[in-house]
C-alpha positions in Angstrom: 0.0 0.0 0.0 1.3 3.3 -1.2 1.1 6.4 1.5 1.3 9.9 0.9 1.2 11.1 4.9 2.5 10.3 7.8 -0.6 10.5 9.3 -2.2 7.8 6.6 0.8 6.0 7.4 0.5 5.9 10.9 -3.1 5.9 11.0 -2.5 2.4 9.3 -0.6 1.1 11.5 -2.2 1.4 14.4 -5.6 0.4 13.0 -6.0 -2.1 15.7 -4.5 -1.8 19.6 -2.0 -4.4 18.9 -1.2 -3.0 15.8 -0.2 0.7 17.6 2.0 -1.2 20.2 3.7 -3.4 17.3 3.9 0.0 15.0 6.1 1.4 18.6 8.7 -1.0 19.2 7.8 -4.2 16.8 6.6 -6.4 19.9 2.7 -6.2 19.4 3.0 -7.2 23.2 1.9 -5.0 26.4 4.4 -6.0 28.6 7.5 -6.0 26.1 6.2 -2.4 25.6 6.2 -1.5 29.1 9.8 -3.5 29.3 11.0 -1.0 26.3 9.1 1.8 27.8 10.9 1.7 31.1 14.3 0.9 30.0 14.4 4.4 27.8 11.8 6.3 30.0 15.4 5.5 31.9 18.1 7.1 29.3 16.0 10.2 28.8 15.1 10.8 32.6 19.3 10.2 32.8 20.0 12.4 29.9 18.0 15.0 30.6 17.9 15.4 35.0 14.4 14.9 35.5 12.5 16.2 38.2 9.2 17.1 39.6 9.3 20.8 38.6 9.7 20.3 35.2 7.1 20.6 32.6 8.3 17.8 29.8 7.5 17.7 25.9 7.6 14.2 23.7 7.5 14.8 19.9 6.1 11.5 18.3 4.9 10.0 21.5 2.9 6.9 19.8 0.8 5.2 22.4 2.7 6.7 25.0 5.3 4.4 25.5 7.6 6.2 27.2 5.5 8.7 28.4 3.6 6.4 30.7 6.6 5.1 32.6 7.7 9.0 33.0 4.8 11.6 33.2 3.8 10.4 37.3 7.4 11.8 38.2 7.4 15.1 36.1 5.2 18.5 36.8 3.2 17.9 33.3 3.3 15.7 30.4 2.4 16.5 26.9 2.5 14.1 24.1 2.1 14.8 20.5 2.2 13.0 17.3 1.1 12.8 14.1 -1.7 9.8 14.1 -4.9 10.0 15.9 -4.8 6.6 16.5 -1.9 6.3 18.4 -2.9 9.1 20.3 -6.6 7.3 21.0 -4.5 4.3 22.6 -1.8 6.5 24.3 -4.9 8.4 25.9 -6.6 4.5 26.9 -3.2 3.2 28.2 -2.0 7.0 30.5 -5.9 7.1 31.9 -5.4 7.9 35.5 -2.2 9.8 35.2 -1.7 13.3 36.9 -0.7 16.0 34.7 -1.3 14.3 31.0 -2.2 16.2 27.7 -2.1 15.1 24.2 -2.3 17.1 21.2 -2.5 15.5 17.5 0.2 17.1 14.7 -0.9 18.7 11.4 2.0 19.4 9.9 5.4 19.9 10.3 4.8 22.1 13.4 3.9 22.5 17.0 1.4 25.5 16.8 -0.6 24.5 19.2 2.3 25.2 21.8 2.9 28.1 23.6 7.0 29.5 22.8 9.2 29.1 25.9 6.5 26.2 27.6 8.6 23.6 28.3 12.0 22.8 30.4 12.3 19.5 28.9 11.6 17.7 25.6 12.7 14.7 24.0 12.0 12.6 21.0 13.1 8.8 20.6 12.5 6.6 17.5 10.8 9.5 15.3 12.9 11.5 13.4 14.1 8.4 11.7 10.8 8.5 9.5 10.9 11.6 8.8 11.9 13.5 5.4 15.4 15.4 6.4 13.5 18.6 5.7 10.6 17.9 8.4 13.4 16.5 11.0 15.4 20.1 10.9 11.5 21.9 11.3 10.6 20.0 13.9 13.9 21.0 15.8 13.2 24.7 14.7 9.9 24.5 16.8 11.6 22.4 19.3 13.6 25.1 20.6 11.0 27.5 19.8 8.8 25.5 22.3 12.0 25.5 25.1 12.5 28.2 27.9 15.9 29.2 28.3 18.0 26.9 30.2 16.0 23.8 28.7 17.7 20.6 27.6 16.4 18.2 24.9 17.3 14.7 23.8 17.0 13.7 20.5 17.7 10.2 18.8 18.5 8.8 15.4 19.3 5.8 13.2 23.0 6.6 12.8 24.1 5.7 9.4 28.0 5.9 10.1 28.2 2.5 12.4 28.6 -1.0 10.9 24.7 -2.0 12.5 23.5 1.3 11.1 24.9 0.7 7.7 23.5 -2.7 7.5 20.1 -1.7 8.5 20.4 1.2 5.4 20.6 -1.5 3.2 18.0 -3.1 3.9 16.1 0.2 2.9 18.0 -0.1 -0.1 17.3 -3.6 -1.0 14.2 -3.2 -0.1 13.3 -0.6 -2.8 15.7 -2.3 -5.3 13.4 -5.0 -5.3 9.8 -2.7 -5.3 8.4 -2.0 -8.8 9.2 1.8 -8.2 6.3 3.3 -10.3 5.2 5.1 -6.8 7.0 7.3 -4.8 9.3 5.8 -2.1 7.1 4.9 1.6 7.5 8.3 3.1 7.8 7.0 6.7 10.6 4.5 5.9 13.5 4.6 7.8 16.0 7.2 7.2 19.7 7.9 8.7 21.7 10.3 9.8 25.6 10.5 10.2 26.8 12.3 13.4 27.6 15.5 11.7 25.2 15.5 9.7 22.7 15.7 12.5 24.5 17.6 15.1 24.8 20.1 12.2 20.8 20.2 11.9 20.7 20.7 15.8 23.3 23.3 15.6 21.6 25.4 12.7 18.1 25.1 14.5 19.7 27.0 17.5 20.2 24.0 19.8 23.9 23.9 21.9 25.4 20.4 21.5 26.2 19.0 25.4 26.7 15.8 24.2 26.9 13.3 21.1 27.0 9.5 21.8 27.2 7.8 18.7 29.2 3.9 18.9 26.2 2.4 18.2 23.5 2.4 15.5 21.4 5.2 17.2 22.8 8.6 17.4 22.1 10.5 20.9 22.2 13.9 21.1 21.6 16.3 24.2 21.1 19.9 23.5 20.2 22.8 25.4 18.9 26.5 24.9 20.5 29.5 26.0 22.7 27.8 28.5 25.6 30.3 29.6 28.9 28.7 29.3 29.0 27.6 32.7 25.4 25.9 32.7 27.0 23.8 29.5 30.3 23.1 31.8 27.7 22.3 34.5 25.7 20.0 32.6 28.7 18.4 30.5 30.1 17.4 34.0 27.2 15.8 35.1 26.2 13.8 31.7 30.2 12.3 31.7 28.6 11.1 35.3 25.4 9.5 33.8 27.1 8.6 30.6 26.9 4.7 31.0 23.0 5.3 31.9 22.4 7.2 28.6 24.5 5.8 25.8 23.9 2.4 24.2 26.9 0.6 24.6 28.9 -1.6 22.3 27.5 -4.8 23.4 23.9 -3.8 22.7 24.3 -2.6 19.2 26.2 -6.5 18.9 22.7 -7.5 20.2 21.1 -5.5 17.8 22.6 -7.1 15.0 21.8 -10.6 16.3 18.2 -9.8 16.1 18.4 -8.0 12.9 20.1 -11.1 11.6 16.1 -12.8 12.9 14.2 -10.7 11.3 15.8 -10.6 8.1 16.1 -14.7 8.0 19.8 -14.8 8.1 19.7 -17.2 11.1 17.2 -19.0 12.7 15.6 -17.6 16.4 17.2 -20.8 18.3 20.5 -19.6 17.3 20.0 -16.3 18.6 18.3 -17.4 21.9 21.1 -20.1 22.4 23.9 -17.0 22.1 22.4 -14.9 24.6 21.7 -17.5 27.0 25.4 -18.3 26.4 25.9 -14.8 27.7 26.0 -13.5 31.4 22.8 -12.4 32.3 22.9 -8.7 32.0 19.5 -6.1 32.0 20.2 -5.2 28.3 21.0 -9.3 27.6 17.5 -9.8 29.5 15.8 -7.5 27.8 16.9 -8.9 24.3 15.9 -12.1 25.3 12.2 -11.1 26.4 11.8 -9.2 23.3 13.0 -11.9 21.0 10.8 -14.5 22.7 7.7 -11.8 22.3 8.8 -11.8 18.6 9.0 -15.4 18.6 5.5 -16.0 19.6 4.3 -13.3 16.7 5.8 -15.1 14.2 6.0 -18.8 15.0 3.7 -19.4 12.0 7.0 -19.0 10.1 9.7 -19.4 12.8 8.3 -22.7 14.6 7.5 -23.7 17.8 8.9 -20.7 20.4 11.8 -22.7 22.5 11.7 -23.1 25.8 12.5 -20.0 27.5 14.2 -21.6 30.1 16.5 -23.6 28.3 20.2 -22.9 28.7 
């Protein structure tokens, strides 16, 4: 099916509940999306020193899968994105939390925000589908939407990484092999290289605090009108928090393990045997859990889901 919006796009997607969760982090399963949820509801709230004053701004925020494990430790919590379906299952799953509001996106813009409303913002998993022109607007209205002092986090598929590269191809073989009589899916994934994007944050008016980019996502933290000692303050504490933020090398290893899954290269039991070869980290946990929840999708094609006790 050929889309011409985001929003149809989207919309799509997350036809159905399980649909909107799958559409966030591939799973289609509640409690691997409050598994994913928590772990980066952990990064930003590193990245960015949450607190309870703090009035916090997620750009793409999908069924609110980050936003639910944050928004009860923050002042406010506003979510916006692009689909109203997502939004109609982010409002169903953050029922009951303090301090929620969601607004659905247009266009390439955040009108319906106040300038200088928010002390923190972040956006994880979105600008990757997104046009390189609409990714450098949305961190025009960003800032615009930022008080002074205000930090942001900000998250790409990073291009110039070996896991990065390989999951660009698959873009690429991926229209090598379409008919190409229609115009390219216009939320398919798109890349960045570390300049490249900390030259879009820079030219939107955003000071670069940090870049963390040895894996296949690139991490930026920015702030707004920060004096040079707020950015020595805050580039002190993030070299504190850094292992909390940053994905490290083994996890984009990980990464390409399960990318090697999906794309049929090897089979799930070969996977699952290597990380419970491994010593039982959180982010070799978390692989597993999600693999298994993957598993059980698509044992139609994969087989049987293995005991998940085995080792």
């Amino acid at each position: 099916m050929d889309f011409q919006s985001y929003s149809s796009f989207w919309n799509t997607q997350a036809s159905t509940d399980s649909g909107a969760l799958a559409a966030v982090d591939g799973s289609a399963s509640e409690a691997i999306v409050r598994l994913t949820g928590r772990w980066t509801a952990a990064q930003v709230r590193a990245a960015l020193d949450l607190g309870g004053e703090h009035r916090v701004l997620e750009l793409g925020c999908g069924v609110g899968r980050i936003g639910r494990e944050l928004a009860a430790d923050v002042r406010s919590w506003h979510g916006v994105d692009i689909s109203s379906m997502m939004l109609s299952v982010a409002k169903q799953r953050l029922d009951g939390v303090d301090g929620v509001s969601l607004s659905q996106l247009h266009r390439t813009s955040l009108d319906m925000l106040e300038d200088a409303s928010f002390e923190r913002v972040y956006t994880v998993a979105v600008l990757c589908h997104m046009d390189k022109e609409d990714l450098f607007l949305y961190l025009n209205e960003l800032r615009r939407v930022m008080t002074s002092g205000a930090l942001a986090y900000l998250e790409t598929w990073n291009l110039d990484h070996p896991m990065g590269w390989k999951r660009w191809r698959f873009e690429v073989d991926e229209w090598d092999r379409s008919d190409q009589t229609t115009r390219k899916n216009v939320a398919r994934n798109q890349f960045c290289t570390p300049e490249e994007f900390q030259l879009y944050a820079r030219h939107a008016g955003l000071q670069l605090l940090a870049c963390y980019s040895d894996s296949p996502w690139i991490q930026l933290i920015v702030g707004k009108d920060l004096s040079e000692d707020e950015i020595t303050a805050q580039q002190s504490r993030l070299a504190e928090v850094r292992t909390q933020v940053r994905y490290s090398q083994q996890w984009g290893e990980l990464f390409g393990g399960l990318l090697d899954v999906i794309y049929g290269v090897h089979p799930p039991e070969r996977f699952l045997d290597e990380l419970n070869a491994l010593t039982q980290d959180p982010e070799v946990e978390l692989y597993r859990d999600y693999l298994l929840a993957l598993w059980q999708q698509h044992s139609e094609h994969w087989g049987p889901v293995k005991d998940a006790q085995t080792r």
